[in-house]
C-alpha positions, 0 to 999 in steps of 0.5 A, spaced: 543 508 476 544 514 480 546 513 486 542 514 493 544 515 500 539 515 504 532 511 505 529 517 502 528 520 494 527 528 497 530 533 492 527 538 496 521 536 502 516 533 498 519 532 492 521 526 489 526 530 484 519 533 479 514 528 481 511 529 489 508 537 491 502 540 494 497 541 488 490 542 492 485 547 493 487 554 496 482 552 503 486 545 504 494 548 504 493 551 510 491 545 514 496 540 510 502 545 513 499 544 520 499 536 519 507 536 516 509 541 522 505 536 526 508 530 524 515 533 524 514 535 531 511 529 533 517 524 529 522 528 534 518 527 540 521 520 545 514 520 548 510 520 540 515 514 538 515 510 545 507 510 544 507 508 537 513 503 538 508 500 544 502 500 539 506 497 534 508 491 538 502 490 544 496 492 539 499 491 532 503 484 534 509 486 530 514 485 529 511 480 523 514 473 521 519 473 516 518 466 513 521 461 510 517 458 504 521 451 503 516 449 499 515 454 494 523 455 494 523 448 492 518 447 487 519 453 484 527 451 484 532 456 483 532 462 489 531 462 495 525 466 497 522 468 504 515 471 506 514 477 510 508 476 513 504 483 514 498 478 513 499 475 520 498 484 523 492 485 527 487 487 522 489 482 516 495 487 513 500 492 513 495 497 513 495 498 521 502 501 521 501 508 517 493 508 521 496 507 528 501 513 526 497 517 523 492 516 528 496 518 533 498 525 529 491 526 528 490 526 536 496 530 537 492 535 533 485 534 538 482 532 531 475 528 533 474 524 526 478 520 522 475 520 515 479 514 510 478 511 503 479 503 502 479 500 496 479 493 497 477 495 504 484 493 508 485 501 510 478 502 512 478 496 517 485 499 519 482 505 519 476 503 524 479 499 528 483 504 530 479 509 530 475 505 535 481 504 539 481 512 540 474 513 541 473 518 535 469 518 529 469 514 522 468 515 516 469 511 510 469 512 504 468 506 499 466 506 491 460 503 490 463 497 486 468 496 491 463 496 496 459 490 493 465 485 492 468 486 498 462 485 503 465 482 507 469 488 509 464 493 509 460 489 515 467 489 519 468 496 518 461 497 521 461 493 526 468 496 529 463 502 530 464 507 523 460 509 517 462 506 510 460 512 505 459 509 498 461 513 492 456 513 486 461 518 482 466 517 476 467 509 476 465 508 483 472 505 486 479 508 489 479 514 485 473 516 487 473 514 493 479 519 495 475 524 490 470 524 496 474 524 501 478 530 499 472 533 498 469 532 505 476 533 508 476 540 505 469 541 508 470 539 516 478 540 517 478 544 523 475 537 527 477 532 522 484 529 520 483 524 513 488 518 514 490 517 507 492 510 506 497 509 501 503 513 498 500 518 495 496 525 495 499 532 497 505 533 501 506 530 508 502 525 505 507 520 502 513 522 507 508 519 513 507 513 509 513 512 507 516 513 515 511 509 518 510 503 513 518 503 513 517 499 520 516 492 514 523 492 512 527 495 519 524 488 520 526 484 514 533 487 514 535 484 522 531 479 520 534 476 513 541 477 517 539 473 523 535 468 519 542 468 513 547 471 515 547 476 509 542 481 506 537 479 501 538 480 493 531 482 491 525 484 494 517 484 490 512 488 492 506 489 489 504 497 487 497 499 487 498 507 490 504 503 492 504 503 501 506 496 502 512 496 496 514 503 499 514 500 506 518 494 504 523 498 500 525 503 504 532 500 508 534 498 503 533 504 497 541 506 499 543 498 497 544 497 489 546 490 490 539 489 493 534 488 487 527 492 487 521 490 484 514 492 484 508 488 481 502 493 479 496 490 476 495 489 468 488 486 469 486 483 462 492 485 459 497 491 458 495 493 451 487 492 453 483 498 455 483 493 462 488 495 466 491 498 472 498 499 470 500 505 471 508 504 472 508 500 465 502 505 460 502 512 465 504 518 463 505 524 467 500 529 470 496 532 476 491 528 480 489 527 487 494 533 489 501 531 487 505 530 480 505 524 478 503 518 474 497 516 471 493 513 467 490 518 463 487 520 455 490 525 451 486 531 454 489 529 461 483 527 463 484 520 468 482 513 464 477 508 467 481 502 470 481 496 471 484 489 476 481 483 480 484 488 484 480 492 488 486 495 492 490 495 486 484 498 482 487 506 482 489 510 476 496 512 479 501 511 483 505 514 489 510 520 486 517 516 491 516 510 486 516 515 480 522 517 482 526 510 483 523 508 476 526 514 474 532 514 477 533 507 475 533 505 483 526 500 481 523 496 476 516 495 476 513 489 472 505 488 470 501 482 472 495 479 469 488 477 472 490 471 470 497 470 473 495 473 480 489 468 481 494 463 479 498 466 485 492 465 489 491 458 488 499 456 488 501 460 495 495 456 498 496 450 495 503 450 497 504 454 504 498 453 506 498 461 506 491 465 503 494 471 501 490 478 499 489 477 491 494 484 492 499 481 495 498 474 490 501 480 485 507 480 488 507 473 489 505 471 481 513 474 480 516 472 485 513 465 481 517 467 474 524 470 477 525 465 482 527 459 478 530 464 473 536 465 479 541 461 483 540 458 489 545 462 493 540 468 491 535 471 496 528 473 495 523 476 500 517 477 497 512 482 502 505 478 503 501 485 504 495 481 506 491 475 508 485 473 503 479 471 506 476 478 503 477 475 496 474 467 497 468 469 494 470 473 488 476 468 486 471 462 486 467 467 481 473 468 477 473 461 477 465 459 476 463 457 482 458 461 486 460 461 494 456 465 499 460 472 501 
């Protein structure tokens, strides 16, 4: 494993060794160097940080509890594992962090609009909510699929004031969703900034994510050592495009004693056509601006994907992650439909704890490694969100029909 000494895996700006950069349209490159120079500049201004460390705290409720699971340490034997509760922020997940501190660039910039797309509608919210807030306009940008399994949040985001778009072309989920987004961003730049949710995208897009989503292990390393005096031996995450496991990774990337896992989804199996497992089955290639993973056929044409999921539901992933596998810095493991519904039920069952079906990715791991480990170990596992969103479709999974 090659050793790295920084919480950052830049070769150069914007480019995690082959994998990152800023393969767009030439109409878009112009207003994505204005959004860098943007976000630098405001990174060193005390006055940009003072009010988003404010925003953070006052608006957001941070910082997020890092939770001692009793139960599941105890039933599950083996190590000890605590929660990072990114479920408890306002607006039910970590996707707030990245919002509040994109936003904020956005107005730096005299942007009116915020444009977003959402899977599994958690961004979305984030999104509205804070463009609420702000007082600008919203747009989101949602697959029709995941329009209709995740009602609930549609409803939210248009109640806090914005319009939700749903996305009939392609499969009609995540990717889609950013394809429209993209799209409409390239049409109404000089009034809009896209506020892209994970890490993924065009240069400066996986760097602010990963600045701003940092803020989840900052915590949880003053909080470990508070809590046990010592530093945690793992860390699991689940990956979609991989915002939240950035976010939980990112202090602790230049420690080798500290494991990284993220969990990614294998919906109905790695070795059927029903998956999103692009850290597992991905290949090499260009999509959504940035060189990275991807799950896509022969001629290099993107595969359907598939996951419970809606927030997992993406056929790549951020190019940082790339370059930890890479690198040798992370491991990335797939988890079943199956594994991570069981999840659902057990966290539940034994913290009382209705996490985000994402979230029960990482958790559904976190159920194999602990009894496989001695109970001098340490594992924190981020709950990236809560689940009330997925009530209704794991009821369904499980053959009972409930209203949404």
């Amino acid at each position: 494993m090659q050793e790295i000494k920084s919480d950052h895996t830049f070769t150069t700006p914007g480019h995690y060794g082959d994998f990152g950069g800023t393969y767009v349209p030439e109409l878009l490159y112009p207003e994505l160097q204005r959004v860098a120079d943007a976000y630098h500049a405001a990174r060193q201004d005390p006055a940009f940080n003072q009010e988003l460390n404010d925003l953070l705290a006052n608006y957001a409720g941070r910082p997020s509890l890092l939770y001692y699971a009793a139960n599941m340490t105890k039933d599950l034997g083996g190590a000890q594992v605590y929660l990072k509760r990114e479920d408890l922020n306002h607006t039910g997940a970590h996707k707030i962090n990245n919002v509040l501190g994109q936003a904020l660039v956005a107005k730096r910039m005299g942007k009116k609009r915020l444009i977003a797309e959402t899977g599994a509608g958690q961004h979305g919210v984030a999104t509205a909510t804070v463009a609420a807030l702000f007082g600008m306009e919203c747009e989101i940008f949602m697959g029709k699929v995941d329009t209709e399994r995740q009602k609930l949040n549609v409803y939210r985001m248009q109640l806090l004031g914005a319009k939700v778009t749903p996305v009939t072309s392609g499969s009609a989920v995540l990717k889609d969703a950013v394809n429209a987004a993209l799209q409409n961003w390239a049409a109404r730049s000089d009034d809009t900034f896209y506020l892209l949710g994970s890490a993924v995208g065009p240069y400066p897009f996986p760097e602010m994510v990963h600045d701003f989503q940092s803020v989840i292990s900052k915590e949880s390393k003053q909080q470990i050592q508070q809590a046990a005096g010592r530093q945690p031996d793992y860390i699991v995450a689940c990956v979609g495009g991989g915002s939240n496991a950035i976010g939980s990774f990112a202090e602790y990337i230049a420690d080798p004693a500290v494991h990284l896992i993220g969990a990614e989804a294998a919906g109905k199996g790695v070795d059927t056509p029903e998956n999103a497992a692009t850290m597992t089955n991905g290949s090499t290639g260009i999509f959504h601006g940035m060189k990275s993973k991807f799950l896509q056929n022969a001629d290099g044409q993107i595969d359907k994907v598939y996951s419970i999921s809606a927030g997992l539901d993406y056929p790549g992933v951020g190019p940082e992650h790339v370059r930890l596998q890479e690198l040798g810095r992370a491991q990335y493991v797939a988890i079943t439909d199956d594994e991570a519904v069981n999840a659902f039920e057990y966290i539940a069952k034994e913290e009382g704890i209705i996490a985000a079906i994402e979230s029960c990715h990482a958790i559904a791991e976190v159920m194999k490694l602990a009894p496989t480990l001695g109970s001098d170990k340490i594992i924190i596992c981020t709950v990236s969100g809560r689940g009330d969103k997925d009530v209704a479709s794991i009821a369904k999974y499980r053959g009972v029909e409930i209203d949404d």
